[in-house]
MIVEXSE-421697 format. One line per 4 residues: number of its first residue (from 1); their letters; for each residue x, y, z of C-alpha. Coordinates in steps of 0.05 Angstrom, whole numbers. Last residue first. Layout:
BEGIN
NUM) a) X/Y/Z | ... $
***
This chain:
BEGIN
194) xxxx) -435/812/22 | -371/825/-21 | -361/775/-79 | -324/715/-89 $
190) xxxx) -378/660/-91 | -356/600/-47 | -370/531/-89 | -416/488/-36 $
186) xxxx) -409/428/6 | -468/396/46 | -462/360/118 | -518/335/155 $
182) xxxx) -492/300/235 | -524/258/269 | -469/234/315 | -526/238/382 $
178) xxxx) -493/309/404 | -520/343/340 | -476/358/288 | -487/406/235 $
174) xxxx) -442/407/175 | -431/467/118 | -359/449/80 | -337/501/46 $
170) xxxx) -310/517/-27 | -263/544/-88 | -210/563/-24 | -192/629/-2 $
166) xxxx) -116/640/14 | -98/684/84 | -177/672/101 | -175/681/174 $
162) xxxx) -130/736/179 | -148/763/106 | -220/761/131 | -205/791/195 $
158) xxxx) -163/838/172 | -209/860/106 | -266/872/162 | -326/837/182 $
154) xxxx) -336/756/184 | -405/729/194 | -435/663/213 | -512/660/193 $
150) xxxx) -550/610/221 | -621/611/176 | -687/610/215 | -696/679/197 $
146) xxxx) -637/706/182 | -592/694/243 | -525/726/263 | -461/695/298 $
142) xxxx) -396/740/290 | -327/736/264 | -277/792/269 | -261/786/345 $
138) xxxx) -241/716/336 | -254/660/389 | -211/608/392 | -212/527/377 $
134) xxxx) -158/477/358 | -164/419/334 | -145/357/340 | -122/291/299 $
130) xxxx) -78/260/344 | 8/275/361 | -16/341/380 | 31/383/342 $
126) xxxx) -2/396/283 | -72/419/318 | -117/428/255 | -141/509/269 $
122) xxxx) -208/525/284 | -234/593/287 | -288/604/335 | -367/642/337 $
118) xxxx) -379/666/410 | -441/639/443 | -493/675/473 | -529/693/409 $
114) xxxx) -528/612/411 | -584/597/469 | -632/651/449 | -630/637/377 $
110) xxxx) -649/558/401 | -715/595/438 | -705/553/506 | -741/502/542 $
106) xxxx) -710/482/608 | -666/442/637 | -636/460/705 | -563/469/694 $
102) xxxx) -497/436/693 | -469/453/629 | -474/414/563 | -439/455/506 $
98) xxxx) -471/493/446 | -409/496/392 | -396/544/342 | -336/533/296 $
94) xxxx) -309/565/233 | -256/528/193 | -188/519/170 | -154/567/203 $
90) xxxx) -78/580/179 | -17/534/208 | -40/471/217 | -53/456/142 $
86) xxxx) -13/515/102 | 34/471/77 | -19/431/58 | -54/486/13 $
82) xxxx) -121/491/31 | -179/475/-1 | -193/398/33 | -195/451/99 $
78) xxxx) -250/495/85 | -289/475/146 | -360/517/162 | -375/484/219 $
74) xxxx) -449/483/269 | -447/447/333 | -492/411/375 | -484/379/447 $
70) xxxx) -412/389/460 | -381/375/521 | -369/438/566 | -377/409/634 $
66) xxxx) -380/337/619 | -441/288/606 | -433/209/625 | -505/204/612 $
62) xxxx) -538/262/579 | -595/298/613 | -609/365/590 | -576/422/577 $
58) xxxx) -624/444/544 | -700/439/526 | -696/466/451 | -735/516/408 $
54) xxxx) -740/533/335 | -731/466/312 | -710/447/234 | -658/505/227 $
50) xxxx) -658/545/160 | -599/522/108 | -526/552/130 | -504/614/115 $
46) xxxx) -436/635/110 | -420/714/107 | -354/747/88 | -333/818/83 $
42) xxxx) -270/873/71 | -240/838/13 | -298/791/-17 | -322/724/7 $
38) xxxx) -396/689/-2 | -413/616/22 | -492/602/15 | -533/541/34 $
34) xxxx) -604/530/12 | -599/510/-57 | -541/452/-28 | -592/430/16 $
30) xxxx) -577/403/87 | -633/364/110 | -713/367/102 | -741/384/167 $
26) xxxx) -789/440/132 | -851/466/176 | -806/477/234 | -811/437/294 $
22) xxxx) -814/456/365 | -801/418/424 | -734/383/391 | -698/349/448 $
18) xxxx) -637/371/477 | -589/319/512 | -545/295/461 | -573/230/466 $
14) xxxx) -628/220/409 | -620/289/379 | -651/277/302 | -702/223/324 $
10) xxxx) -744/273/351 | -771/220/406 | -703/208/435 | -709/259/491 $
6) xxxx) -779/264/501 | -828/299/462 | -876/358/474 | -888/380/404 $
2) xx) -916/446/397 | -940/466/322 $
***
C-alpha cells in the first residue's frame, strides 16, 4: 500500500527528515520474539525485528540539519554486560547510522539507502570529559537484510574475539529515528555459531 505522507504524518519520523512512503503490513514495535542475538567462535549475527517502511524520501528537510547528523540509527549495545574495567576500552556496541546530507530528496528503497553504509563499533569515549562515543568501521562486521529484517553480521573468530573480547548474557536492540522515537528491546544472546 503507497502512502504519500508528509513529513510528520507517519508519526514515527516527525522531524528527522524522512517520511514513511511505504508501510509494512506489521508496525508493531520491537518484539522480543522477533529479535535474535547469536555468538559462537568464528560467527555472530544480530537481527533486529522486520522494518515498518520499506521505502523513505531522504535526506529531507530538517531544520537546523548538519552534514552528517543522524537521521535513524540502528544499535546493538552490550554495554550493562561488560566488565567496568573493560568500559572504554573494548566495543560496546554495533552502530549504523543514516546521516542527513545535502541532497535532493527523493524516495528511496530503505535497503538501498543502508547497503551503502558501513556497519561501526562503538566504543564509550573515557577520555572525553562527557558521555561519548566513539564510532569506526570494522572490516569484520557487515550489514545484511532478511527480508525486511536488519541483519548486522560479524565474520571471522578475529573479528568476533576483537569485538567481543568477553561476551555478555545479552544485547540491547534500539532504533532511533531522528524525531527521539526510539524502540528498544533486550534479549539473552544464544552462544552458538550462526
Amino acid at each position: 500500500m503507497k502512502l504519500n505522507v508528509a513529513i510528520g504524518v507517519c508519526g514515527a519520523v516527525v522531524a528527522c527528515g524522512t517520511a514513511c512512503v511505504h508501510r509494512h503490513a506489521s508496525d508493531a514495535l520491537l518484539h522480543h520474539e522477533t529479535a535474535q542475538a547469536i555468538v559462537g567462535r568464528r560467527a555472530a549475527r544480530f537481527t533486529f525485528p522486520p522494518e515498518t517502511v520499506d521505502h523513505v524520501l531522504w535526506p529531507g528537510h530538517v531544520p537546523n540539519a548538519y552534514d552528517g547528523m543522524p537521521l535513524r540509527t540502528w544499535i546493538v549495545d552490550w554495554e550493562r554486560g561488560m566488565p567496568y574495567e573493560r568500559f572504554g576500552v573494548d566495543p560496546n556496541g554495533l552502530w549504523l547510522g543514516l546521516r542527513w546530507r545535502v541532497a535532493e530528496t527523493r524516495e528511496w528503497p530503505l535497503k538501498d539507502l543502508l547497503v551503502r553504509l558501513y556497519l561501526e563499533t562503538a566504543t564509550f569515549c573515557r577520555p572525553c570529559g562527557t558521555p561519548a562515543v566513539t564510532t569506526q568501521p570494522d572490516p569484520g562486521a557487515h550489514l545484511m537484510f532478511e527480508g525486511a529484517s536488519v541483519v548486522f553480521a560479524i565474520a571471522g573468530e578475529a573479528a568476533v574475539s576483537r569485538i567481543f573480547p568477553t561476551v555478555p548474557d545479552s544485547v540491547t536492540f534500539t532504533r532511533v529515528d531522528g524525531s527521539g522515537g526510539e524502540q528498544s528491546v533486550t534479549v539473552a544472546i544464544q552462544r552458538r555459531e550462526p
